[in-house]
Residue, then its C-alpha position, 0 to 999 in steps of 0.5 A: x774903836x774905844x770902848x767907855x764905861x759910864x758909871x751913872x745912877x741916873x737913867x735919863x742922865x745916863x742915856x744923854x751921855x751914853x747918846x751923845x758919846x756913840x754919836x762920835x763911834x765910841x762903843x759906850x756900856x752903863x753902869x749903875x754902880x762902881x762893883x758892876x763896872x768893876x767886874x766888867x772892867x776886869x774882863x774887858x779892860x776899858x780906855x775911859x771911864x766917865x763918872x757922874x754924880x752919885x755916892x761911889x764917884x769919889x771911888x770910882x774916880x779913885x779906882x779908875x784914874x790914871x794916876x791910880x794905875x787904871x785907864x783914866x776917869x772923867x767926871x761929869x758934874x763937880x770935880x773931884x780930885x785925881x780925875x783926868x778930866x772934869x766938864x759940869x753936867x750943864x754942859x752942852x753934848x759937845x763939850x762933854x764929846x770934846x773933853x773925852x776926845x781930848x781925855x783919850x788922846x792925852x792917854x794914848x800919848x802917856x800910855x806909847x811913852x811909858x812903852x817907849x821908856x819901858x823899851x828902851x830901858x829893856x833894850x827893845x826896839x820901838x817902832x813907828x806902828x807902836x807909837x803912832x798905831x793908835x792915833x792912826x787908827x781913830x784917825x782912820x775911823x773918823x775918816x771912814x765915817x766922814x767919806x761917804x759916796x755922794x751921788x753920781x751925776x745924772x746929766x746927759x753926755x753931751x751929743x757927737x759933732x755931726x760928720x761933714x760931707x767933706x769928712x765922709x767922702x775923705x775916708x778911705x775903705x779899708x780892706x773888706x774882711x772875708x766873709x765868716x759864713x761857712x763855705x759848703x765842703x765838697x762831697x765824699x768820695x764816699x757820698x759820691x759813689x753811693x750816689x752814683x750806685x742810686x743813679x744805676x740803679x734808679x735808670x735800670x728799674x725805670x728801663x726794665x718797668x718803663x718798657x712793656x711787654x709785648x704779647x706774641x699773636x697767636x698765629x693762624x691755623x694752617x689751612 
């Protein structure tokens, strides 16, 4: 994402320009005057200054142009010379947005053959990613903004052909699949001796509770 500095004295102009190039997804910082984008410049180097109308935009342009070593300045407002690029302050925001796009994309270009020439000259190898990885990558940008989901289709599914008597009855059962309720084990050899040993012992009390006692008469006194 390409980062622009604007240098621009007037706020109201500043914001027209500062809006009109975020709106493409360029990162855009202001600038009152050419020391304080000089200073931030130095720390974070820029791809594109833009200058409007002011007392520092002959230095800035010469401070800033590509033509001076630095990343290249366009002029909003009368052209001056040695800028890379110039559109009138009347103009409307999409030309303005078009001479910066066009801005950039001829120094991206000047900037991979100066690494080219530099490369070769060194005999380094030059690959396709260094030259065309910056192109790519702002075209990536824009393709990612554009594609955005649209939304999902709400229509009913149309309804199952209904099955013809004919049909139905042509079908063949297929094998009846075993049941998957659990079959009840058989007892323990265990389970079956202690209950065994109840059964004993229950008939044993009920046989010893159940038959009563008989109570001996007392027998008669012998005359």
């Amino acid at each position: 994402m390409s980062l622009i500095i604007v240098i621009e004295q007037d706020r109201s102009r500043a914001e027209r320009v500062s809006l009109t190039l975020e709106a493409e997804g360029w990162i855009v910082e202001i600038f009152q005057n050419l020391e304080a984008a000089r200073q931030r410049a130095a720390s974070n180097s820029p791809d594109l200054v833009v200058v409007g109308e002011g007392p520092d935009a002959a230095a800035a342009v010469t401070a800033f142009a590509s033509g001076s070593g630095g990343p290249g300045a366009v002029v909003i407002g009368n052209a001056i010379p040695g800028a890379d690029g110039s559109v009138d302050s009347a103009s409307s925001d999409e030309q303005i947005r078009l001479t910066v796009r066009r801005c950039l994309s001829t120094l991206s270009r000047a900037a991979v053959e100066q690494a080219a020439i530099k490369a070769a000259s060194s005999g380094g190898q030059f690959t396709s990613e260094d030259i065309f990885g910056d192109m790519l990558a702002e075209v990536e940008e824009e393709v990612a903004g554009a594609a955005e989901p649209g939304p999902q289709s709400t229509s009913p599914s149309a309804p199952l052909p209904a099955q013809t008597p004919a049909a139905s009855a042509s079908r063949t059962p297929g094998p009846s699949l075993p049941s998957s309720r659990p079959e009840p084990s058989p007892p323990s050899t265990e389970a079956r001796s202690q209950s065994s040993v109840d059964r004993r012992l229950e008939e044993t009390l009920s046989g010893v509770l159940g038959t009563p006692k008989v109570r001996k008469r007392p027998s008669a006194a012998k005359a």
